[in-house]
Backbone atoms as SQL, in Angstrom:
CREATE TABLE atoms (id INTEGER PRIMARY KEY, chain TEXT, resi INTEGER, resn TEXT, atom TEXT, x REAL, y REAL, z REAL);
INSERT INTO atoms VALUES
  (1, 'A', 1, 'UNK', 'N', -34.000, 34.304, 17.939),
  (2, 'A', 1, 'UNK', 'CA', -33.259, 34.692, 19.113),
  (3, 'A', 1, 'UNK', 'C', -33.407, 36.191, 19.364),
  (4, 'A', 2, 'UNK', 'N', -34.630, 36.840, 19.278),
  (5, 'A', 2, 'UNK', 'CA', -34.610, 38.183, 19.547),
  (6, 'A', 2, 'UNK', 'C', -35.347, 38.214, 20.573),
  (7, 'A', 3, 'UNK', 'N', -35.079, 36.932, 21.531),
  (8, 'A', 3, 'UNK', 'CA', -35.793, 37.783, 23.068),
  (9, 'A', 3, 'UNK', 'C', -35.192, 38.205, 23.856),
  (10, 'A', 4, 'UNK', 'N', -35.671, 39.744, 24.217),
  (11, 'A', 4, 'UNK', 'CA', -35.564, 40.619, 24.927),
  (12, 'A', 4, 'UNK', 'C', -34.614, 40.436, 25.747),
  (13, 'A', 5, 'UNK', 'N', -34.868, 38.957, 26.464),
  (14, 'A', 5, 'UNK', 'CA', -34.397, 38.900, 27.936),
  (15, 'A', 5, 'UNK', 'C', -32.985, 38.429, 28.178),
  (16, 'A', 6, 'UNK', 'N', -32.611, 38.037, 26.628),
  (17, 'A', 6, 'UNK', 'CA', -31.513, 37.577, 26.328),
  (18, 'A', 6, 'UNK', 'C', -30.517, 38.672, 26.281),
  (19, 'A', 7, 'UNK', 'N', -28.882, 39.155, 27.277),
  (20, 'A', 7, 'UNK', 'CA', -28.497, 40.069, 26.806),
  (21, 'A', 7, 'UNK', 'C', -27.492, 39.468, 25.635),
  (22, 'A', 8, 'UNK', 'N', -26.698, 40.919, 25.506),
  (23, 'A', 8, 'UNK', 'CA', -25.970, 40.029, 24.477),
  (24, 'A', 8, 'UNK', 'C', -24.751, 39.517, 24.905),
  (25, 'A', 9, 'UNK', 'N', -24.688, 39.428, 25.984),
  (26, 'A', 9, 'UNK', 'CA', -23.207, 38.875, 26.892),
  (27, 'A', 9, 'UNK', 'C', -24.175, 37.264, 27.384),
  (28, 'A', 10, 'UNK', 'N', -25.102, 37.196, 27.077),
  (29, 'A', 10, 'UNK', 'CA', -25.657, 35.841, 27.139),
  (30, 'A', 10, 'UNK', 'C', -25.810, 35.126, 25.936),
  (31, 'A', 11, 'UNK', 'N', -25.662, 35.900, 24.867),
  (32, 'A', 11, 'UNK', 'CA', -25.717, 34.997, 23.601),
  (33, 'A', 11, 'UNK', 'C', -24.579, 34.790, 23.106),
  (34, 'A', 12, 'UNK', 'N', -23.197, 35.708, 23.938),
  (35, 'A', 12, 'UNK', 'CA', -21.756, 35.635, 23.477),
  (36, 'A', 12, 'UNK', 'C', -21.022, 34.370, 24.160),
  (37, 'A', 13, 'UNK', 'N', -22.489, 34.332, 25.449),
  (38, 'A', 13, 'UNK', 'CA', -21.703, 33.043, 26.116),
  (39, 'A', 13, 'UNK', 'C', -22.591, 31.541, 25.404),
  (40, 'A', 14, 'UNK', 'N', -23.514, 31.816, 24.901),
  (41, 'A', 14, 'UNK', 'CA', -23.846, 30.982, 23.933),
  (42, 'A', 14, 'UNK', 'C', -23.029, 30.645, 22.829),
  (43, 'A', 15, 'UNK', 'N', -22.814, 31.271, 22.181),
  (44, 'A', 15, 'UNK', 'CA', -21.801, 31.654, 20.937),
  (45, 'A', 15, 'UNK', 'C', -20.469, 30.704, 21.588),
  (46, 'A', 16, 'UNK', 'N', -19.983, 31.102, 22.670),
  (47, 'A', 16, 'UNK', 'CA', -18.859, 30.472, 23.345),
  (48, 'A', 16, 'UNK', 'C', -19.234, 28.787, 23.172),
  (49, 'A', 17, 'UNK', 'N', -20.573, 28.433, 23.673),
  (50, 'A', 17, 'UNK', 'CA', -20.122, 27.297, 24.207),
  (51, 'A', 17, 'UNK', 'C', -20.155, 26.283, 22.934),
  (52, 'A', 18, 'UNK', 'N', -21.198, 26.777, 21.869),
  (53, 'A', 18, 'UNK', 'CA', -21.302, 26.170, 20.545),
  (54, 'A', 18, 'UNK', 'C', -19.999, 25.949, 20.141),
  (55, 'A', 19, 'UNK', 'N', -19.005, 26.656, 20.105),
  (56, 'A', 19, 'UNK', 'CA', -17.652, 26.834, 19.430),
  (57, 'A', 19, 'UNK', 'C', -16.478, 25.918, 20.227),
  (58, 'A', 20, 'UNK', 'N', -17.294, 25.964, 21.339),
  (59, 'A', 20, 'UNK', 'CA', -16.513, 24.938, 22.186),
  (60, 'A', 20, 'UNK', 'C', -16.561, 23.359, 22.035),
  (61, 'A', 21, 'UNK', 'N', -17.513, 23.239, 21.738),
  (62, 'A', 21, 'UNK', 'CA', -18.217, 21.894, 21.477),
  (63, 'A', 21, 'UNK', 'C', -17.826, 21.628, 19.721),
  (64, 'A', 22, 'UNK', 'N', -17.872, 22.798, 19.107),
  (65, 'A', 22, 'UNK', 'CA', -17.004, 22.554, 17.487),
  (66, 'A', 22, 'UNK', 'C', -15.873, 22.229, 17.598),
  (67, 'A', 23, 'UNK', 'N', -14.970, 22.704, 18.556),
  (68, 'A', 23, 'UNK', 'CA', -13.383, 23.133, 18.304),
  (69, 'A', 23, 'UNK', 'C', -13.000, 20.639, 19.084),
  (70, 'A', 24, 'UNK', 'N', -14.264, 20.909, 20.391),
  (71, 'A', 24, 'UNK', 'CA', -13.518, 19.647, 20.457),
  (72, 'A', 24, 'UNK', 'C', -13.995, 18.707, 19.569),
  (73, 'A', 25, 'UNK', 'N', -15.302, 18.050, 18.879),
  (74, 'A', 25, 'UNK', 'CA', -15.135, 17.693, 17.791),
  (75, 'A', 25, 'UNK', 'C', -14.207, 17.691, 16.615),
  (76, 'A', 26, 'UNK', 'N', -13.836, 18.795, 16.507),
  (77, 'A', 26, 'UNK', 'CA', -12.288, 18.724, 15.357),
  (78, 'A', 26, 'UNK', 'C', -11.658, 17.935, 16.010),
  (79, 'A', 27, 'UNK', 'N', -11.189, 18.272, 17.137),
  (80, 'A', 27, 'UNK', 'CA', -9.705, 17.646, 17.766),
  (81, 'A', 27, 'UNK', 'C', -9.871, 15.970, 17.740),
  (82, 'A', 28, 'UNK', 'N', -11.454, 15.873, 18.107),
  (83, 'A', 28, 'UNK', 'CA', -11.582, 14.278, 18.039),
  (84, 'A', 28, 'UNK', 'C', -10.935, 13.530, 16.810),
  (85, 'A', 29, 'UNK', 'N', -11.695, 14.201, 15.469),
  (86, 'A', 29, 'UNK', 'CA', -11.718, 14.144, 14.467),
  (87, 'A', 29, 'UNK', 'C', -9.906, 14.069, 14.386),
  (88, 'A', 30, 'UNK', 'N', -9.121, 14.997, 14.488),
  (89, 'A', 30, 'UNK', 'CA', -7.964, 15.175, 14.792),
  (90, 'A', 30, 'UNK', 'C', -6.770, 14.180, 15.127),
  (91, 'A', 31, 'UNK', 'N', -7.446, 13.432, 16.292),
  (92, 'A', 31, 'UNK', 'CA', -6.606, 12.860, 17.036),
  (93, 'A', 31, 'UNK', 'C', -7.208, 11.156, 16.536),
  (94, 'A', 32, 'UNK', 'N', -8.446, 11.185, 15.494),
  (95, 'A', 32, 'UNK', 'CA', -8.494, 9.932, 14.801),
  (96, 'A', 32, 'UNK', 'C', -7.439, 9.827, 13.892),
  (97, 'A', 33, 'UNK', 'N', -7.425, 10.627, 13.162),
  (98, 'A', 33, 'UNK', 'CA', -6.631, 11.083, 11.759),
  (99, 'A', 33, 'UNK', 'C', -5.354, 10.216, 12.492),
  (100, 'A', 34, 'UNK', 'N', -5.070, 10.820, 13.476),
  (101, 'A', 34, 'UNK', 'CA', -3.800, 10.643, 13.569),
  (102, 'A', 34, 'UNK', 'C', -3.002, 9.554, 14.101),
  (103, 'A', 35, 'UNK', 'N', -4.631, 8.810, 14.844),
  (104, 'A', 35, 'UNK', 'CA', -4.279, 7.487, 15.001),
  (105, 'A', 35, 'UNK', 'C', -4.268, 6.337, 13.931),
  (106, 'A', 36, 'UNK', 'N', -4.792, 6.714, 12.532),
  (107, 'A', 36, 'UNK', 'CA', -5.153, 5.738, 11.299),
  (108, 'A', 36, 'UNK', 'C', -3.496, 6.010, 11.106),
  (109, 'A', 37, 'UNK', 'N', -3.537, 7.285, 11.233),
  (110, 'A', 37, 'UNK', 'CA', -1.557, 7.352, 10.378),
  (111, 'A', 37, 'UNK', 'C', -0.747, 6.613, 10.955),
  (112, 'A', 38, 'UNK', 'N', -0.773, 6.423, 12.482),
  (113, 'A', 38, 'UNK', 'CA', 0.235, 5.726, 12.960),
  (114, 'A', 38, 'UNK', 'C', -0.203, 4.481, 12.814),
  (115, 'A', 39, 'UNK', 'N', -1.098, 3.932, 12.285),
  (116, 'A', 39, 'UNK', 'CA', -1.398, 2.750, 12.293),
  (117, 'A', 39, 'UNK', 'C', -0.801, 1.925, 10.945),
  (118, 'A', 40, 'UNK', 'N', -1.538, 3.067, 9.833),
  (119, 'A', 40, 'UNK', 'CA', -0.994, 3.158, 8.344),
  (120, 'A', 40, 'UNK', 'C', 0.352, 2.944, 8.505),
  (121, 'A', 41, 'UNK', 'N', 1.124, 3.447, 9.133),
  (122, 'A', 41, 'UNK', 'CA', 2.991, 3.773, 9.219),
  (123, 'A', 41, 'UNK', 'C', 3.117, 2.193, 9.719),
  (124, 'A', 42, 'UNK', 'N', 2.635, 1.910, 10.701),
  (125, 'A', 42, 'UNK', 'CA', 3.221, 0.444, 11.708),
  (126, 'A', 42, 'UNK', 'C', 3.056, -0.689, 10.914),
  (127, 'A', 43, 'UNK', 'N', 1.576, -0.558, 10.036),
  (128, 'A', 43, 'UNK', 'CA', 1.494, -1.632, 8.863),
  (129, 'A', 43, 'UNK', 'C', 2.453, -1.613, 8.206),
  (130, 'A', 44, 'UNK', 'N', 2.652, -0.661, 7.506),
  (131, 'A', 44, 'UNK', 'CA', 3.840, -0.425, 6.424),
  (132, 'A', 44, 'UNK', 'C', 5.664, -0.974, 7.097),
  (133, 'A', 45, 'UNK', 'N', 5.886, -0.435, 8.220),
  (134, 'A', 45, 'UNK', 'CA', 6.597, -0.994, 8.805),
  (135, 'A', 45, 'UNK', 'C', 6.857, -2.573, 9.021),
  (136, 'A', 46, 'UNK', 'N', 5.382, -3.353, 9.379),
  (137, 'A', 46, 'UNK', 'CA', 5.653, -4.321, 9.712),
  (138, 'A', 46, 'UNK', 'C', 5.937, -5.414, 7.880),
  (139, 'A', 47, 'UNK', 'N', 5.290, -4.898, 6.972),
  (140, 'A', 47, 'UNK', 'CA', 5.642, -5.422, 5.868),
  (141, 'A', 47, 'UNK', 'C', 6.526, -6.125, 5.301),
  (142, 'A', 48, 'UNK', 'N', 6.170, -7.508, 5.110),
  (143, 'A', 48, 'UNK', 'CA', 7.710, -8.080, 4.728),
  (144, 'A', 48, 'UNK', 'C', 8.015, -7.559, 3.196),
  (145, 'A', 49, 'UNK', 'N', 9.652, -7.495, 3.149),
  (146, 'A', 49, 'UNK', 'CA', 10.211, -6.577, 1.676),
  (147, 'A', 49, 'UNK', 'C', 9.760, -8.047, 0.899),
  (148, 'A', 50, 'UNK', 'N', 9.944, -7.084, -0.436),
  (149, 'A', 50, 'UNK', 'CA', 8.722, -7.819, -2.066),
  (150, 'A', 50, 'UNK', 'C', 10.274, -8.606, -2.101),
  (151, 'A', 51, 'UNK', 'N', 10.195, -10.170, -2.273),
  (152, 'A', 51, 'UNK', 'CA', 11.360, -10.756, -2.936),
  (153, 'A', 51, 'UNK', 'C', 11.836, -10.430, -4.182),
  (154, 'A', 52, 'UNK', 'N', 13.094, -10.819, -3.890),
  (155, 'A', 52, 'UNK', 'CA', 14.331, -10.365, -5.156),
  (156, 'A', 52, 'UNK', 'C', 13.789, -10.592, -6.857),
  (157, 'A', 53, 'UNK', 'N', 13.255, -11.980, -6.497),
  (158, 'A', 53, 'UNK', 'CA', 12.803, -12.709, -7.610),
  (159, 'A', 53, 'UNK', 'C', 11.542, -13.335, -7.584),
  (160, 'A', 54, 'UNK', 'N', 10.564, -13.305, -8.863),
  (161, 'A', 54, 'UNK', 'CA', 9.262, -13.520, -8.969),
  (162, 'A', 54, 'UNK', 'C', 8.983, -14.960, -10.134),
  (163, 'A', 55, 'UNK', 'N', 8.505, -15.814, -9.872),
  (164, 'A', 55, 'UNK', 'CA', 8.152, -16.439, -10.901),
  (165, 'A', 55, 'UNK', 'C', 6.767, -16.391, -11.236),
  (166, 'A', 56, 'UNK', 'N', 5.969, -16.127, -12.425),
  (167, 'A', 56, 'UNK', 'CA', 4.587, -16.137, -12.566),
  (168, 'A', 56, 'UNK', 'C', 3.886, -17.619, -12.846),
  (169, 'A', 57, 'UNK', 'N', 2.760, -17.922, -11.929),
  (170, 'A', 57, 'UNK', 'CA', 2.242, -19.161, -13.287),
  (171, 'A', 57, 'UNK', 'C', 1.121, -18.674, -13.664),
  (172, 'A', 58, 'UNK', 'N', 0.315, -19.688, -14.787),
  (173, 'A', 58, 'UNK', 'CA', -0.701, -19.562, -15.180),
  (174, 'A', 58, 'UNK', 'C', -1.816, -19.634, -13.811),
  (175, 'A', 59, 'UNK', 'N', -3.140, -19.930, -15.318),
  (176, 'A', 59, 'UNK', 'CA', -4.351, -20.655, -14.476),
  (177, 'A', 59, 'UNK', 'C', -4.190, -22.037, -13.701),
  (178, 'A', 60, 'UNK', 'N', -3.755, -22.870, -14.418),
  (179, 'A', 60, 'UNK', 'CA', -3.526, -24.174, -13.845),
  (180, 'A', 60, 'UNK', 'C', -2.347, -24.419, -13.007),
  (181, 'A', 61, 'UNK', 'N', -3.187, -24.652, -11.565),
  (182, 'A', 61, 'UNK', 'CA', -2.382, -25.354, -10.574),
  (183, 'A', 61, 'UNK', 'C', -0.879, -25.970, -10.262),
  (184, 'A', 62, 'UNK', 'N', -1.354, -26.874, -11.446),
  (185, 'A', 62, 'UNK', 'CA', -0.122, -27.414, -12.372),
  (186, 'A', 62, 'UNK', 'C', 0.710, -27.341, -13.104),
  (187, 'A', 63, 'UNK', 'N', 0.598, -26.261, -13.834),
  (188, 'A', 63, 'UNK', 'CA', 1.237, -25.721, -14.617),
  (189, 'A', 63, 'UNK', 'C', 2.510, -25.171, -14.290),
  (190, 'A', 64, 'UNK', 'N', 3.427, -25.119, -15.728),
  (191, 'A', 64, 'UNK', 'CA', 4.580, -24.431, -15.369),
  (192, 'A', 64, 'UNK', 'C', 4.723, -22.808, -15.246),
  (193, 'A', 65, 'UNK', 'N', 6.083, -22.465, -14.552),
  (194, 'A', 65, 'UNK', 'CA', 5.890, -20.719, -14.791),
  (195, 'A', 65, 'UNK', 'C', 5.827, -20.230, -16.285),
  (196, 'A', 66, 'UNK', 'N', 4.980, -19.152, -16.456),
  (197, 'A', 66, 'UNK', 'CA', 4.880, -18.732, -17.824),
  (198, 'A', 66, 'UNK', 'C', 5.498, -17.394, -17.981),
  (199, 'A', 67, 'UNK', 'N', 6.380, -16.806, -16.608),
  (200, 'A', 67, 'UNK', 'CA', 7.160, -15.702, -16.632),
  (201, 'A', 67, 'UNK', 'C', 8.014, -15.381, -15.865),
  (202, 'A', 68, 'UNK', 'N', 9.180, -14.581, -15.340),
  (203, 'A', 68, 'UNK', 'CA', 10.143, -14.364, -14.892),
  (204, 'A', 68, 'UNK', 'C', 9.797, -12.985, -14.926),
  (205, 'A', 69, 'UNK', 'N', 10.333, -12.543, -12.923),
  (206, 'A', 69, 'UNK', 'CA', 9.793, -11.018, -12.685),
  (207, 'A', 69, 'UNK', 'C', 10.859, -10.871, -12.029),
  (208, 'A', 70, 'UNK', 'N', 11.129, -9.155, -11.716),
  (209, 'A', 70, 'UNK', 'CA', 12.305, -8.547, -10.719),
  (210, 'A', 70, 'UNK', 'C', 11.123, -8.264, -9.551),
  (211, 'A', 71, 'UNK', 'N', 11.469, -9.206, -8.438),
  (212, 'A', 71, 'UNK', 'CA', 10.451, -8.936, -7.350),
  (213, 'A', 71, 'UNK', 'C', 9.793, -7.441, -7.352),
  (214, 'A', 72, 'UNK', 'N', 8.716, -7.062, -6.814),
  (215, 'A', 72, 'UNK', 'CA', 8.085, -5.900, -7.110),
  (216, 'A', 72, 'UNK', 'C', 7.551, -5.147, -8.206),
  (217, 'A', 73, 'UNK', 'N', 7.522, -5.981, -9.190),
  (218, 'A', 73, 'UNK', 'CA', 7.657, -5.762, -10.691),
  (219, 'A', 73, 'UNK', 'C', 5.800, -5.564, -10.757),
  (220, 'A', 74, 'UNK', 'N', 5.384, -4.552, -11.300),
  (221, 'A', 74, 'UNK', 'CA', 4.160, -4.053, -11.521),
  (222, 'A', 74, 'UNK', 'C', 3.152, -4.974, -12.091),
  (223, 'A', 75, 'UNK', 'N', 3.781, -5.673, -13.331),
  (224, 'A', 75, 'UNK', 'CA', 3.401, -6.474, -14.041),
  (225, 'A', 75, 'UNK', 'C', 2.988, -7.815, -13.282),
  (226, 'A', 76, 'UNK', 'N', 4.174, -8.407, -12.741),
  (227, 'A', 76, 'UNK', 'CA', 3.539, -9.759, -11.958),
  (228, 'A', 76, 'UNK', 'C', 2.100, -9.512, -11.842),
  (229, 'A', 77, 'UNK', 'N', 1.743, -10.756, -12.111),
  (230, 'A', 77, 'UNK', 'CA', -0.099, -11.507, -11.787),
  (231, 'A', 77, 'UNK', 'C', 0.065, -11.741, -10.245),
  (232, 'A', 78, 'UNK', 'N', -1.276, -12.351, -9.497),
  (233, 'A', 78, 'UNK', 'CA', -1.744, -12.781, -8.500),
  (234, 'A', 78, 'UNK', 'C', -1.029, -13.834, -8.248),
  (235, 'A', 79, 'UNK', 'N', -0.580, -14.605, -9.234),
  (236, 'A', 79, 'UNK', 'CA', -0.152, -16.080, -9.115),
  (237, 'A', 79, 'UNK', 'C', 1.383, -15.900, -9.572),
  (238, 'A', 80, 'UNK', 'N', 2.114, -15.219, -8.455),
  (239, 'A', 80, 'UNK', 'CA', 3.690, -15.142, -8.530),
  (240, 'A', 80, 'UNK', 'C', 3.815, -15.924, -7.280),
  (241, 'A', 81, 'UNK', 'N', 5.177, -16.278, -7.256),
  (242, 'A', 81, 'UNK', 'CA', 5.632, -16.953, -6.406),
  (243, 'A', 81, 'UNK', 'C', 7.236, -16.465, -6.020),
  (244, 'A', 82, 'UNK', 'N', 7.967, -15.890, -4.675),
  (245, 'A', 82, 'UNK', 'CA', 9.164, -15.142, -4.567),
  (246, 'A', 82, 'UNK', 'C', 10.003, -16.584, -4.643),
  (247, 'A', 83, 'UNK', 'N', 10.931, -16.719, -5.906),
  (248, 'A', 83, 'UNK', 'CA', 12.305, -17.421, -5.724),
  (249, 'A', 83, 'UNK', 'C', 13.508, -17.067, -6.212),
  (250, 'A', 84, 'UNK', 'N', 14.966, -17.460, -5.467),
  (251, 'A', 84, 'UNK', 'CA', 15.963, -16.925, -5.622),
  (252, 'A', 84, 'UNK', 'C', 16.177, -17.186, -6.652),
  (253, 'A', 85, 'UNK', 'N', 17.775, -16.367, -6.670),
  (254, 'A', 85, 'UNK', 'CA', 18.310, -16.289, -8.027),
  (255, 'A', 85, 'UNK', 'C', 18.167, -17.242, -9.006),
  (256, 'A', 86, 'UNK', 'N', 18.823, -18.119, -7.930),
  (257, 'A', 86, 'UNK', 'CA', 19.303, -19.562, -8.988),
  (258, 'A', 86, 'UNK', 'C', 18.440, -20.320, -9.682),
  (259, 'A', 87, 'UNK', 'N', 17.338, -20.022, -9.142),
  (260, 'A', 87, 'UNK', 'CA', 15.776, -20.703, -9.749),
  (261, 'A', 87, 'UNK', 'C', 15.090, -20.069, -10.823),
  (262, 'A', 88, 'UNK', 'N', 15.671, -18.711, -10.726),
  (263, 'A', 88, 'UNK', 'CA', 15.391, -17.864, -11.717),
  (264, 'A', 88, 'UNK', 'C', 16.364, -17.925, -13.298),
  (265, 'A', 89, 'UNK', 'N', 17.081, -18.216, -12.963),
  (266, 'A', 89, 'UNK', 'CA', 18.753, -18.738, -13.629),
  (267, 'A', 89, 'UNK', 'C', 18.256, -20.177, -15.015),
  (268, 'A', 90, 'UNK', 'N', 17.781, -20.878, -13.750),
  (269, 'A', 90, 'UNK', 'CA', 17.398, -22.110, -14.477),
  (270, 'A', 90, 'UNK', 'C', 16.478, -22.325, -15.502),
  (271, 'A', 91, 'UNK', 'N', 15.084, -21.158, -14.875),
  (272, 'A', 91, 'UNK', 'CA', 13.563, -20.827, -15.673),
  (273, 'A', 91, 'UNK', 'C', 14.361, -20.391, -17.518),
  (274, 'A', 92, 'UNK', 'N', 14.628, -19.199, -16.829),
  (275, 'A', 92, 'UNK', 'CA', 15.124, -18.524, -18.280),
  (276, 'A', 92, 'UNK', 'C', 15.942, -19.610, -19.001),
  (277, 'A', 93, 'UNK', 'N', 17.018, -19.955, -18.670),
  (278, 'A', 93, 'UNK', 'CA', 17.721, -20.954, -19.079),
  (279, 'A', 93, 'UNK', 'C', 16.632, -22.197, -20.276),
  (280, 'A', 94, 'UNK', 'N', 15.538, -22.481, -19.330),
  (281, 'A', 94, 'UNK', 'CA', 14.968, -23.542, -19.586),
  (282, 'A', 94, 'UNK', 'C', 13.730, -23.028, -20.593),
  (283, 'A', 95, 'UNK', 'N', 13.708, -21.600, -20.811),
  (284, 'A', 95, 'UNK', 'CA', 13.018, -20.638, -21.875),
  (285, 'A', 95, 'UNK', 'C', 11.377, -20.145, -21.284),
  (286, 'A', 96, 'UNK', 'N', 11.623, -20.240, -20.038),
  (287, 'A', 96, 'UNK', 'CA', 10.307, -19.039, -19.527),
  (288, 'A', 96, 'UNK', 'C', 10.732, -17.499, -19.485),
  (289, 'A', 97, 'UNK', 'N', 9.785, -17.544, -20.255),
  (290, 'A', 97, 'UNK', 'CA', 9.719, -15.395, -20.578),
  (291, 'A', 97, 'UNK', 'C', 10.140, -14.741, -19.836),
  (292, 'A', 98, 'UNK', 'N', 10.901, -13.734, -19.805),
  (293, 'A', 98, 'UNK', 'CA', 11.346, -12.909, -18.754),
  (294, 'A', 98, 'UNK', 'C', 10.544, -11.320, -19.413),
  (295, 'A', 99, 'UNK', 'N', 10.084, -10.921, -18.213),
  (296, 'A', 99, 'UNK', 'CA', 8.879, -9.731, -18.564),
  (297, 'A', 99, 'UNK', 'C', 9.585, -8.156, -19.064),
  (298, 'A', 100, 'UNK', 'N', 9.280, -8.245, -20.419),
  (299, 'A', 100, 'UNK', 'CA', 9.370, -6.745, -20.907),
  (300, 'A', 100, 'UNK', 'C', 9.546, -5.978, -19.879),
  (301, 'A', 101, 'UNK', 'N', 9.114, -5.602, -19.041),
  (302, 'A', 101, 'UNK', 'CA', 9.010, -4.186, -18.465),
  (303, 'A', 101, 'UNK', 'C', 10.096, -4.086, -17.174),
  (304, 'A', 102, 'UNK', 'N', 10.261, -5.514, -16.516),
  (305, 'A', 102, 'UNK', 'CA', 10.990, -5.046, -15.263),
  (306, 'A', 102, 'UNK', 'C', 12.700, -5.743, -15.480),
  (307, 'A', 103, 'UNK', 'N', 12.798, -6.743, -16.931),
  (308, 'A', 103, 'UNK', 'CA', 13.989, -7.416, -17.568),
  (309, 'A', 103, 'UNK', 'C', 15.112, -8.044, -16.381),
  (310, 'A', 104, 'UNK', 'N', 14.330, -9.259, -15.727),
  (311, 'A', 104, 'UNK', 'CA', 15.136, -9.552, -15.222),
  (312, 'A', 104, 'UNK', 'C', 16.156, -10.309, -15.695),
  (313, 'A', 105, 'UNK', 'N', 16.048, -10.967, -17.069),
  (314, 'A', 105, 'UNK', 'CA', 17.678, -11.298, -18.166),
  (315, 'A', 105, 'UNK', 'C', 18.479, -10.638, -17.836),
  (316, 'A', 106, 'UNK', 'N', 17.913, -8.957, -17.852),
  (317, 'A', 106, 'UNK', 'CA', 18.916, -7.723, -17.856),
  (318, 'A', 106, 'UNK', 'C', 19.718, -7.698, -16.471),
  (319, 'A', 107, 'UNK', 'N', 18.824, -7.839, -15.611),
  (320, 'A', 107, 'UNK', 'CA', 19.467, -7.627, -14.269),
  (321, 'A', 107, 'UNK', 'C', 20.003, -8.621, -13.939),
  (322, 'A', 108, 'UNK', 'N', 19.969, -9.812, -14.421),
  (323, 'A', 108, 'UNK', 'CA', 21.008, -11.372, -13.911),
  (324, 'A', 108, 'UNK', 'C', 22.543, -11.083, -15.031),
  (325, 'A', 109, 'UNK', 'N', 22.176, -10.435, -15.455),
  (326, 'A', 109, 'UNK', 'CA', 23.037, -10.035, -16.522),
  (327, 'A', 109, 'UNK', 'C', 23.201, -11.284, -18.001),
  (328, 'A', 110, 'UNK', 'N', 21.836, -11.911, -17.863),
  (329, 'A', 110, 'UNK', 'CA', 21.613, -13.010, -18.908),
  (330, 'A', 110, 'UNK', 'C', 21.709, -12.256, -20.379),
  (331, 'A', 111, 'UNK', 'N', 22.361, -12.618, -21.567),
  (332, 'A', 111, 'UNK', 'CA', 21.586, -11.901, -23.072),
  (333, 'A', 111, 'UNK', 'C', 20.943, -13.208, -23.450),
  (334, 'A', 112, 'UNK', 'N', 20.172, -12.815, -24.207),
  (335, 'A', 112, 'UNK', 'CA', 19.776, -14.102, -25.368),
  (336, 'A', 112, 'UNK', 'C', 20.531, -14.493, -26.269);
């Protein structure tokens, strides 16, 4: 860019328009961002809450539960299923495990 003919109030308006064309790219960039967030937020919003109570089963279909969870409980497997109290009441009762970590015995106020 050292020709002559170029002044430098022509390369400042060069300079201008490059920066112009940067600044709206950001904003694009910008105003994506900000549409994933509100999107992120509305998902989260629309989310149904984790049930009270979790029962786990195994592999088999058929099978009985092989654990007792406090809904949301970290631990639960893939293969939970949300049921109320009273079903939860009965499991333990009937000697399915209730999980170390989230103790729902503790929270029904069951002891052994």
């Amino acid at each position: 860019m050292n020709d002559p003919a170029l002044s430098r109030l022509d390369l400042l308006r060069f300079l201008e328009r490059v920066q112009e064309g940067d600044l709206a790219r950001t904003r694009r960039w910008i105003a994506d961002e900000e549409r994933k967030e509100r999107e992120r937020q509305a998902g989260e919003a629309a989310r149904p809450a984790p049930p009270d109570w979790l029962l786990e089963y195994g592999l088999n279909r058929d099978a009985l539960p092989n654990a007792v969870h406090v809904g949301g409980c970290h631990m639960a497997g893939k293969r939970s299923k949300g049921v109320d109290s009273e079903t939860v009441r009965r499991a333990l009762a009937a000697g399915v495990k209730a999980c170390t970590h989230c103790r729902p015995d503790s929270e029904l106020g069951i002891l052994d």
